[in-house]
C-alpha positions in Angstrom: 143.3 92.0 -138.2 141.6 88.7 -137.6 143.6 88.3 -134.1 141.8 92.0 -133.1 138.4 90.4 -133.9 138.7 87.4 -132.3 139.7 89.5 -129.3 136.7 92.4 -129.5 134.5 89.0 -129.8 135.9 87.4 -126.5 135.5 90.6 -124.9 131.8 90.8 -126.1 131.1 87.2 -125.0 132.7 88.1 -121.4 130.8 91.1 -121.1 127.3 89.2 -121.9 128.2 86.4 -119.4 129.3 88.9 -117.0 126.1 91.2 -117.7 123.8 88.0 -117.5 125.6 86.8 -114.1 125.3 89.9 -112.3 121.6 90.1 -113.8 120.8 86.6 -112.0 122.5 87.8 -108.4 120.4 90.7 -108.6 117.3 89.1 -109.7 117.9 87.0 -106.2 118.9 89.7 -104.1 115.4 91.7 -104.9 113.2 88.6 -104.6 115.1 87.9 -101.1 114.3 91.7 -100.1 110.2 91.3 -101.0 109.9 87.6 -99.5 111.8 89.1 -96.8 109.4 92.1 -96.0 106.0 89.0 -96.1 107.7 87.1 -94.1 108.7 89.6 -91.0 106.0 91.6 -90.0 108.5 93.6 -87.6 109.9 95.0 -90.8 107.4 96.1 -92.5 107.6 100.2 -91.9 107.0 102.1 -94.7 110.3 103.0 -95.5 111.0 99.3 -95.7 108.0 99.2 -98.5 109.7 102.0 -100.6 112.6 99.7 -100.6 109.9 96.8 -101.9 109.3 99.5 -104.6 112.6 99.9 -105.7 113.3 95.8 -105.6 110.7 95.2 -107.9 112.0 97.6 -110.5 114.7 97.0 -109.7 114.0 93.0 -110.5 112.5 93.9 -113.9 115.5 96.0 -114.9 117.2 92.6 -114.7 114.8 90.8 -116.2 115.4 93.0 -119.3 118.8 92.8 -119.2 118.8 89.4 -119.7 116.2 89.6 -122.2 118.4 92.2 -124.3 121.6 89.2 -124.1 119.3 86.4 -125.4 118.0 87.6 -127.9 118.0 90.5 -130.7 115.1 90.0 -132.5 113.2 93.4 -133.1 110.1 92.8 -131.3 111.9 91.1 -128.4 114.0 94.5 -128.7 110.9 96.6 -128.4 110.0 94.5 -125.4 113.2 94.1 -123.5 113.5 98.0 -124.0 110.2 99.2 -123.2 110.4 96.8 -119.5 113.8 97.8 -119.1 113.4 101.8 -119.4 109.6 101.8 -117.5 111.9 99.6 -114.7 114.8 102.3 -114.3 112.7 105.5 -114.2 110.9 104.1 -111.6 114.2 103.0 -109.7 115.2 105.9 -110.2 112.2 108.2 -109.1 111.7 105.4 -105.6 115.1 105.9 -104.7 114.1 109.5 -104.9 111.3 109.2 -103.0 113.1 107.1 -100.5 115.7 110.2 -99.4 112.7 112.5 -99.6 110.8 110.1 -97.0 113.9 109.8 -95.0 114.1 113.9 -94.7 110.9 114.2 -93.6 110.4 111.4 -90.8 113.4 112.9 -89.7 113.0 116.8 -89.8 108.7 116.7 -89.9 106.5 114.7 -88.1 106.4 111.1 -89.2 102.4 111.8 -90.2 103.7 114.0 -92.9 105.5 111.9 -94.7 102.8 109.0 -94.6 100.9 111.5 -96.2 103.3 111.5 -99.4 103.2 107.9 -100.2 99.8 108.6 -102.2 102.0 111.4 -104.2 104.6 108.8 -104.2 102.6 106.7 -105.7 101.2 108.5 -108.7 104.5 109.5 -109.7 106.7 106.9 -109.1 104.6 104.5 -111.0 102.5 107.0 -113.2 105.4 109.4 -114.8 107.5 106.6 -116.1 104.6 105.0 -117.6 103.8 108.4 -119.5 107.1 108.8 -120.5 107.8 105.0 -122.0 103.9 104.7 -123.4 104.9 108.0 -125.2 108.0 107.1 -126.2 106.6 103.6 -127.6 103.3 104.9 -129.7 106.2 107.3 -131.6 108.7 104.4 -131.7 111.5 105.9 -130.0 112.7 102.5 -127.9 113.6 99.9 -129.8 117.1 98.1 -131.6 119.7 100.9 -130.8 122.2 98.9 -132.7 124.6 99.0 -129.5 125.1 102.7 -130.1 124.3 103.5 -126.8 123.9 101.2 -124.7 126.3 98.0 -124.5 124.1 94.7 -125.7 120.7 95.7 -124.6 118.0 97.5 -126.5 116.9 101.1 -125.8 116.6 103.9 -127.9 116.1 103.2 -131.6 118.9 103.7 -133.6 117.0 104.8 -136.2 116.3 108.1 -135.3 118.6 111.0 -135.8 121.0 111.8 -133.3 120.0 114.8 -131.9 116.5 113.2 -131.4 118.7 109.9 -129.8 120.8 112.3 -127.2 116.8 113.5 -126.5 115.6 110.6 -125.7 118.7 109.1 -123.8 117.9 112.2 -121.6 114.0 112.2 -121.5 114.2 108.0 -121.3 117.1 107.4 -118.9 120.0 109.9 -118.4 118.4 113.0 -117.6 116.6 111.5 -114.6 119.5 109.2 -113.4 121.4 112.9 -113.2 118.8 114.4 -111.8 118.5 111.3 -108.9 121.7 111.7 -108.1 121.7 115.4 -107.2 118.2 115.2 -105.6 119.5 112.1 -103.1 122.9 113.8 -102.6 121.2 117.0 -101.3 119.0 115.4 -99.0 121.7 113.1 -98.0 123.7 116.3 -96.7 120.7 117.8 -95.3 119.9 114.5 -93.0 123.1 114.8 -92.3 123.3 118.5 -91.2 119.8 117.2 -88.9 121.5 115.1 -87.3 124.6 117.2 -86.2 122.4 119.5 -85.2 120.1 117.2 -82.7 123.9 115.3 -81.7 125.0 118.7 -81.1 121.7 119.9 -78.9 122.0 116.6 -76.9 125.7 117.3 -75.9 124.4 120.8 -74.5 121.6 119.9 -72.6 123.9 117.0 -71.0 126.4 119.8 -69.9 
C-alpha cells in the first residue's frame, strides 16, 4: 500500500515538472512569435496579427498553468483559474477566427475579411470575458480539488456535478469542441478552393 503511494506521488511530481517545463517552452515560443511580428515589418499582415492574438492567450494560459503548480491556496486558485479559463476561450475563439479569415482572403476579396477584424475583435476578447466575469461573480471557477482538471484550478468543486459538467462545457469544453469542428470545416473548405482554382489553372494551360 505504501509502495502504490509512493508511486501515485512520483507520478504527480513528474507530471507537475513536466506540466511546468512545457509551460516555460511555451511561454518562450509565444513571446518569440510577438517580438518577432515588432521586429519584421514584412510580416506584419493581418493574419500574422491574429496569430499575435492567439500567442498572447496563448502565453497567459501558461502563465496559469504554472500558477495552478505553485501554489494551491484558494485565492491564488480563483486567480490562476479565472486567467487560465478567460486565456483559453479566447485561444480558442482566435484560432477560430484565424480559419474563418483564411476562408475568406481566399474565397472573398481580401477587403472583406479586413472588415471582420472589428467583429473579431469584440468577440474574441469580449465573449470570454462575459462568460469568466459571470462565472466568477456566482463563484463557479475556483479549487476543483483535481476533479477535473489534473493540478490546476478551474471549476469549483464545490458545486454539484451536474452544475460542474455545465460549467466544464460553458467554461472550456463546449467551445474547445465546437473549435475543432468550426476549424476542421473550413479547413476542408480551403481545401476544396484550392482544388478547384489548381484544377481551373490545369485547364486554361491545356
Amino acid at each position: 500500500m505504501q509502495n502504490g503511494s509512493q508511486l501515485s506521488a512520483k507520478i504527480t511530481t513528474t507530471n507537475e515538472i513536466l506540466a511546468i517545463f512545457t509551460a516555460c517552452l511555451s511561454i518562450c515560443g509565444t513571446v518569440f512569435i510577438v517580438i518577432s511580428y515588432f521586429a519584421w515589418k514584412d510580416i506584419q499582415s493581418t493574419s500574422r496579427r491574429i496569430l499575435v492574438y492567439i500567442s498572447v492567450a496563448d502565453f497567459f494560459t501558461a502563465v496559469g498553468t504554472i500558477m495552478g503548480k505553485w501554489s494551491h491556496d484558494s485565492l491564488v486558485c480563483t486567480v490562476q483559474s479565472t486567467i487560465g479559463t478567460l486565456a483559453v476561450l479566447c485561444t480558442f475563439f482566435w484560432t477560430v477566427f484565424m480559419a474563418v479569415y483564411i476562408y475568406v482572403s481566399m474565397t472573398k476579396k481580401p477587403c472583406l475579411a479586413d472588415k471582420l477584424m472589428v467583429l473579431f475583435h469584440v468577440l474574441g476578447w469580449g465573449a470570454p470575458a462575459i462568460i469568466v466575469l459571470v462565472a466568477d461573480v456566482t463563484k463557479k471557477l475556483g479549487n476543483n480539488e483535481y476533479v477535473d482538471s489534473s493540478g490546476w484550478c478551474w471549476v469549483n468543486a464545490k458545486m454539484k456535478f451536474k452544475q460542474q459538467i455545465l460549467w466544464m462545457i460553458l467554461a472550456g469544453k463546449g467551445w474547445e469542441i465546437a473549435a475543432y469542428v468550426i476549424i476542421t470545416v473550413f479547413y476542408a473548405l480551403v481545401r476544396q478552393n484550392i482544388k478547384k482554382k489548381v484544377i481551373k489553372c490545369c485547364n486554361y494551360a491545356l
